[in-house]
C-alpha positions in Angstrom: -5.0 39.7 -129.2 -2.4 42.0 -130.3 -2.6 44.2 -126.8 -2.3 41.1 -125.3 0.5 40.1 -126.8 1.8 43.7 -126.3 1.0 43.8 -122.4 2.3 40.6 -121.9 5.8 41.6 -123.7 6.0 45.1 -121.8 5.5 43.0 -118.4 8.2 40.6 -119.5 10.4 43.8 -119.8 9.4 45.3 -116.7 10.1 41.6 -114.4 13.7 41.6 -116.6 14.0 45.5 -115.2 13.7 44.2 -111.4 15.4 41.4 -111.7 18.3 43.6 -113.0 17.6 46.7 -110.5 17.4 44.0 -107.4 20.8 42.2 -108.9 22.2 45.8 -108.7 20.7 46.8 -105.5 22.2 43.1 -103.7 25.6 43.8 -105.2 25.6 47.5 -104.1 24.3 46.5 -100.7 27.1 43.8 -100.2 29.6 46.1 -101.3 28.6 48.8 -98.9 28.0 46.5 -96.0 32.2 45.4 -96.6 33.3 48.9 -96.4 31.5 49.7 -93.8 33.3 46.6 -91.7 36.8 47.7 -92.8 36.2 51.2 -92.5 34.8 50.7 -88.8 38.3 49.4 -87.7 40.5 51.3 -86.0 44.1 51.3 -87.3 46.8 49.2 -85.6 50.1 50.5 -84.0 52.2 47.7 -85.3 54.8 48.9 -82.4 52.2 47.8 -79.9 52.5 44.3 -81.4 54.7 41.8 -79.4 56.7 39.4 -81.1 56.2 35.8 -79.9 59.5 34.9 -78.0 57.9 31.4 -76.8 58.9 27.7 -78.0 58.1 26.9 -81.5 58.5 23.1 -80.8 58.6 20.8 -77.9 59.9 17.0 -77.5 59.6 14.5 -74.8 61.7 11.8 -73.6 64.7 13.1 -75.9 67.9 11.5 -76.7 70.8 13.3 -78.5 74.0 11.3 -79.8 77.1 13.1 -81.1 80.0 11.3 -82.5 83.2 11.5 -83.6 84.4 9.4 -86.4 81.5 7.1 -86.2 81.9 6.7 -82.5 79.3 7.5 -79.9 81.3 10.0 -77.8 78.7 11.7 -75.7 74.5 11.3 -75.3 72.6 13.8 -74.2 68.9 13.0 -72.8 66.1 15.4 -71.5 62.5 14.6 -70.3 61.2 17.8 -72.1 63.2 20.2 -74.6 61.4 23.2 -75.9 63.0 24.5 -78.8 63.1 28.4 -80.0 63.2 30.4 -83.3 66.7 31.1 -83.0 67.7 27.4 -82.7 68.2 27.6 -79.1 67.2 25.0 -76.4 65.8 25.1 -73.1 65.6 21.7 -70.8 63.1 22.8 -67.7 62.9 19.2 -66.4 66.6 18.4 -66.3 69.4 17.0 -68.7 71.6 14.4 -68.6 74.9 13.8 -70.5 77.3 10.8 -71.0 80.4 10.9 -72.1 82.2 7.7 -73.7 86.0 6.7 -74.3 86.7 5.8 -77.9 86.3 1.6 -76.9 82.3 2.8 -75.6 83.0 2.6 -71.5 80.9 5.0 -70.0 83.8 7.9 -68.2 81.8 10.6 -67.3 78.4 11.8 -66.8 76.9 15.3 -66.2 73.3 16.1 -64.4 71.5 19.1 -63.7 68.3 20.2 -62.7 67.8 22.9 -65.9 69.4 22.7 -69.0 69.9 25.5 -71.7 72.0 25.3 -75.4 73.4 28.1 -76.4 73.0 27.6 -80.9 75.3 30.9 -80.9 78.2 29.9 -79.2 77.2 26.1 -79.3 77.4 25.8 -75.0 75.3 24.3 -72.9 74.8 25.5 -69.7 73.2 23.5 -66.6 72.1 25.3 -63.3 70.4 23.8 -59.7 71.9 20.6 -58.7 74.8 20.3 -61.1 76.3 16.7 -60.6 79.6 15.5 -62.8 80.6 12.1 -62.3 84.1 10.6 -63.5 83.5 7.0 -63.2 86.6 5.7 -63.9 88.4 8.0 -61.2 85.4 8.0 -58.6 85.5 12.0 -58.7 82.9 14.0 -57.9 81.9 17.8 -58.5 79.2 19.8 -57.4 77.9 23.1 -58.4 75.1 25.2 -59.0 75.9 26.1 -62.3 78.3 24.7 -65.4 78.9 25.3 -68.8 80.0 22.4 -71.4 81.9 24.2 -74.2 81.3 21.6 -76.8 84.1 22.9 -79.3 86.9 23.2 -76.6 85.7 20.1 -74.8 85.6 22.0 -71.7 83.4 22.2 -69.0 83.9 25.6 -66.4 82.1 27.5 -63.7 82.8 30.5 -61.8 80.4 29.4 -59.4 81.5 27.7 -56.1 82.3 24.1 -56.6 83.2 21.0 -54.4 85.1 17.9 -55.8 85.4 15.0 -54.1 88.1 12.6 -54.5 88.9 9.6 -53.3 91.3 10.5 -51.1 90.1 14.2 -50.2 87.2 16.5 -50.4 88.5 20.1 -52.5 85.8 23.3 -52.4 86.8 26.6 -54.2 85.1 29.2 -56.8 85.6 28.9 -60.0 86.8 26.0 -62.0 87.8 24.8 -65.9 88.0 21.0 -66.8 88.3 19.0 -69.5 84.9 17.4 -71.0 85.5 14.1 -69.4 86.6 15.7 -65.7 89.8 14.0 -65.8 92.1 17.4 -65.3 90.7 19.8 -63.6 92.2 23.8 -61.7 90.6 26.0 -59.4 90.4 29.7 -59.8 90.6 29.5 -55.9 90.4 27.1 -53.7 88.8 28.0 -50.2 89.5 24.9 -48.5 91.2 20.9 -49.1 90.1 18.0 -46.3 91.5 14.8 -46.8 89.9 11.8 -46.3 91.6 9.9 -43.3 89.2 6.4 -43.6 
C-alpha cells in the first residue's frame, strides 16, 4: 500500500512538472511568435509619410450670420463647406452673401460659383461667375474673381470687371468697393456705353 501511495504521489509530481513545463513552453512560444512579427517589419521612413491636407469637416445647406451690435449685417450661405485644419474654408458648390442696412433691408448681395475664406487674413475670396448686386441702386458687377475683406469692408479685384448701371454699362480691370457696392473706382477703365433707352 505504501508503494502505492508512493507511485501515486511521484505521478502527481510528475503531471504538476508538465503542467508547469507546458505553461512555460505556451508563454515562451507566444513571446517568440510577437517578436518574430515586429521584428519581420521593415522600418518606416517617416519622411515618406504624407500629411493629410484634406477637409476635416464638412456641412450642408449652411448659413453664417455676422452682426454688428446685435444687428444682422451680412448672411452668408453655402450648399456645401468643407472645412480644414487650419480653420480655413472652401465652398465648391457656390456661396452666397447678403448684406443688410442697420433698419434690416436687404442692399446688396454677392454670388459666385466657388467660394474660399481665408482664417489668416480673414478674406473671402469667390471665383467663376462672380455676381454683386446693389439693390437699392440697381448696380450690377461682374467678374471672375472677388475678394470681400471683411475687416476693411471692402470688396476688390484686379480681374476685369463690368458694372452696369442704370444709366450706362462701365468695363475695366481692376476695381475696390465698399462692402455694400455703393462707391466704387477702377484701376482702369477700358470702356463706358451709356444707356440711350
Amino acid at each position: 500500500m505504501h508503494r502505492l501511495f508512493a507511485s501515486v504521489r511521484k505521478k502527481g509530481r510528475l503531471l504538476r512538472s508538465l503542467k508547469l513545463t507546458f505553461s512555460h513552453t505556451g508563454s515562451l512560444l507566444l513571446l517568440l511568435l510577437v517578436s518574430g512579427v515586429f521584428s519581420c517589419r521593415e522600418d518606416v521612413d517617416k519622411s515618406q509619410l504624407e500629411t493629410y491636407e484634406g477637409p476635416i469637416r464638412t456641412s450642408h445647406q449652411m448659413v453664417l450670420l455676422h452682426s454688428d451690435s446685435a444687428l444682422v449685417r451680412t448672411k452668408l450661405m453655402a450648399d456645401k463647406q468643407l472645412e480644414f485644419r487650419n480653420g480655413d474654408n472652401e465652398f465648391p458648390e457656390g456661396i452666397l452673401i447678403h448684406f443688410f442696412e442697420k433698419d434690416g433691408t436687404l442692399s446688396s448681395t454677392i454670388r459666385a460659383d466657388r467660394g474660399y475664406y481665408d482664417r489668416k487674413n480673414n478674406l473671402y475670396r469667390g471665383e467663376g461667375d462672380v455676381q454683386v448686386h446693389n439693390i437699392l441702386k440697381g448696380q450690377k458687377l461682374s467678374s471672375e474673381e472677388l475678394f470681400w475683406d471683411r475687416a476693411r469692408k471692402k470688396i476688390y479685384t484686379e480681374k476685369f470687371v463690368t458694372v452696369e448701371e442704370p444709366d450706362r454699362v462701365i468695363k475695366g480691370t481692376g476695381m475696390e468697393a465698399d462692402e455694400g457696392f455703393n462707391d466704387y473706382k477702377f484701376k482702369k477703365v477700358t470702356g463706358i456705353i451709356d444707356n440711350v433707352l
